[in-house]
C-alpha positions, 0 to 999 in steps of 0.5 A: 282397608282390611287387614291382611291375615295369615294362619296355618291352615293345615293341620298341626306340625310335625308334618311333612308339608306346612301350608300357609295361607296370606288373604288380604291387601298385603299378600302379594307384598308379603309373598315378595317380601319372602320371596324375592318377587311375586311367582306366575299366578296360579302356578306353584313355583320353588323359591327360598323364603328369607326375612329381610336380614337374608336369612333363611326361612325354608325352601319351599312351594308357592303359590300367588292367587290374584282377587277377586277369583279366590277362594276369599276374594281377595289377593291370596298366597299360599306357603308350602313348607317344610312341616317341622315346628321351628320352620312354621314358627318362623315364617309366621313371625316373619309375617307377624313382623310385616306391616298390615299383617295380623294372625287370623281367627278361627273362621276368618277366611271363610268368613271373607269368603262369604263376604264377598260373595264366594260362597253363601250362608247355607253353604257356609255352614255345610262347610262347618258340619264338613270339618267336623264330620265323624261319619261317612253320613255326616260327611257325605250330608255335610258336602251335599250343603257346602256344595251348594244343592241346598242353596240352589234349590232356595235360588229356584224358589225364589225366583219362583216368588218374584215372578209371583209377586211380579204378577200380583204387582202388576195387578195392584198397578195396573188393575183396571187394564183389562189385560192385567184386572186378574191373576193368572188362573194357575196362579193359586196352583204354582203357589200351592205346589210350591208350599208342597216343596217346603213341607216336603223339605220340612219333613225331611231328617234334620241335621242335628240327627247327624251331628248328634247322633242317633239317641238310644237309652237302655233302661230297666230295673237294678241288675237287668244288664244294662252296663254290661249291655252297653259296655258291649254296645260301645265297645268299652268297659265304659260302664262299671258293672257289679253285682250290687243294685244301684251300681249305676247312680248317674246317666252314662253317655257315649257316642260311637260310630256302628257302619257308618251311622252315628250313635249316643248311647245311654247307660242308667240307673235302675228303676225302681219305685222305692230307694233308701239311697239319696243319690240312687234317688237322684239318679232315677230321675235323670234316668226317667229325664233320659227315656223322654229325650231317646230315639229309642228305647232298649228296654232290659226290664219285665216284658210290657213295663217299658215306655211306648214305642221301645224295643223289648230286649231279653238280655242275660239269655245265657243265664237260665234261671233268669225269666224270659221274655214271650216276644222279645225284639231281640235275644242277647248276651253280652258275655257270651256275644250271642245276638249281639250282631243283629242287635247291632244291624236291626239298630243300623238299619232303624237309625240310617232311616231316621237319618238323611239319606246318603248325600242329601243336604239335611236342614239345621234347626235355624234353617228348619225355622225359616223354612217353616216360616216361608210356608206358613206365609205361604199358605197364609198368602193362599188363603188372602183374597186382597191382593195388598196382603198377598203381595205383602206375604210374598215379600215376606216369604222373600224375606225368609229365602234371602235370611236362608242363603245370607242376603239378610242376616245379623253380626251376632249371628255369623259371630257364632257360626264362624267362631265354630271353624278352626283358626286357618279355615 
């Protein structure tokens, strides 16, 4: 038999509600226990919660929620307390106390939930990215996966290949029937266009995007701006900023949220060919290390010296004497705050679009790998003439769709993607 657990999961006391939620074999009997009874399913009922002793624990809500239709599948009660530290203190010690009863750990409920069968993996890890969802695009990608689109749309594609392999079994099996001697015509078509579906999903936005942020490095030789530029972009005197070459000796991160979109912004080290300084040395090459992992590039230094693909910023323009740029992408000046706001939008507007877009479900690097792996078999079993290694390509794109949603899938695996919830979710 299962263990019963309980856990606060709402959000640290003091508060003005505490809830507490009780899943497992025992949860009617805990909920009796401090109760009195068990209340009317699904009703949140008033009741005195005592110990054993006929002490008093606190007055508050409850609510009783039978298995299997709960959120874990299982016999499920819930505790609205007063939010105070000593009364969620001493309920969960009244529990601790009962037997069969245990804390949760981080992820435990939802874990049940997928268990038995509540909610799937896809889903599983949307609701994961959701509690951690800084922005209004991480969330909003983050409800579309927890919701079940995502997961749907595998449901779809596979259905769509069990009914071809139907069809290729019924060849190998039946073959010299005339009804059944050959695939239907349109067979290589509905396969073809299903591959189209994957690869259009593939070249979709990945999530990490999301999670990570939109990567913008500013670089440049010594003294071009860049710490003050970038004080200016997160909005904090992050970065120091002196007069003296060299003053940035390391790689300075700092992610920020602007309209919405989700930014790491990168602070370097100067370029410069030669250093008689060790550490400037050092922190030349994490600069260089740096260009190669952005998304883009704000480059501070001479026009058409910057790496491929960057934006050319004239910055320090309230500063005369300084050389211009011919066609710089922007103008601007951190002191001043002069280009600063079209900097900012034309960054919004290139990030947003190398992002998801509002509200679709973005796949994860290991969603993104098994996705991948459907469609190369899937043109694999389009370019096959045996109907044995057809059959067995189709089985293997199963094989991808079911490790997607969960039917297959490893201990070590979900360790680590449940680990990531808090203790109480």
């Amino acid at each position: 038999m299962a263990d019963t657990i309980f856990a606060l999961s709402s959000g640290s006391p003091p508060a003005a509600i505490a809830v507490v939620r009780i899943s497992g074999p025992q949860a009617g009997a805990a909920l009796a226990a401090l109760a009195g009874d068990l209340p009317k399913s699904r009703m949140a009922t008033y009741r005195t919660l005592r110990v054993s002793r006929g002490t008093v624990l606190d007055q508050a809500l409850v609510l009783w929620f039978p298995g299997p239709r709960t959120a874990t599948g299982e016999d499920l009660a819930e505790l609205h307390l007063h939010g105070g530290r000593a009364v969620v203190a001493a309920v969960e010690v009244a529990l601790a106390d009962m037997p069969g009863l245990r804390r949760a750990e981080p992820g435990e409920f939802t874990r049940r939930a997928f268990a038995h069968g509540r909610i799937d993996l896809a889903e599983a890890e949307g609701l994961a990215d959701l509690l951690s969802a800084e922005t209004e695009l991480q969330r909003r990608s983050a409800i579309a996966m927890a919701g079940g689109a995502f997961s749907r749309q595998v449901e779809d594609w596979r259905e769509r290949v069990l009914a071809a392999s139907a069809q290729v079994e019924a060849v190998l099996d039946f073959g010299d029937e005339d009804d059944v001697a050959e695939l239907p015509s349109d067979f290589a078509e509905r396969l073809e266009r299903l591959a189209g579906e994957l690869s259009d999903w593939l070249s979709r936005p990945r999530a990490e995007a999301l999670k990570e942020g939109f990567r913008v490095v500013l670089a440049g030789p010594p003294n071009a701006g860049k710490s003050t530029l970038f004080n200016a972009l997160v909005e904090d005197e992050a970065a120091i900023t002196a007069p003296l070459a060299g003053t940035t000796r390391d790689v300075l991160t700092r992610a920020v949220a602007i309209g919405g979109v989700p930014f790491v912004f990168a602070d370097t080290a100067g370029l410069r060919d030669e250093s008689g300084d060790e550490i400037e040395v050092i922190g030349i090459a994490r600069a260089r290390a740096a260009l190669d992992r952005a998304d883009l590039v704000l480059w501070l230094g001479p026009e058409g010296e910057g790496p491929a693909g960057c934006w050319e910023v004239a910055a320090q323009c309230d500063r005369d004497a300084l050389a211009g740029k011919a066609h710089p992408r922007h103008r601007v000046s951190a002191v001043t705050g002069e280009g600063l706001v079209g900097l900012r939008r034309d960054l919004i507007g290139t990030a947003a679009r190398a992002m998801p877009r509002p509200g679709d479900a973005a796949l994860n690097q290991r969603q993104h790998a098994l996705l991948a792996q459907a469609e190369g078999v899937l043109r694999d079993a389009l370019r096959e003439t045996d109907p044995l290694l057809v059959a067995e390509a189709l089985r293997l794109v199963r094989v991808a769709f079911d490790s997607l949603i969960g039917r297959a899938t490893t201990e070590d695996m979900l360790d680590a993607l449940f680990g990531r919830f808090c203790i109480g979710k």
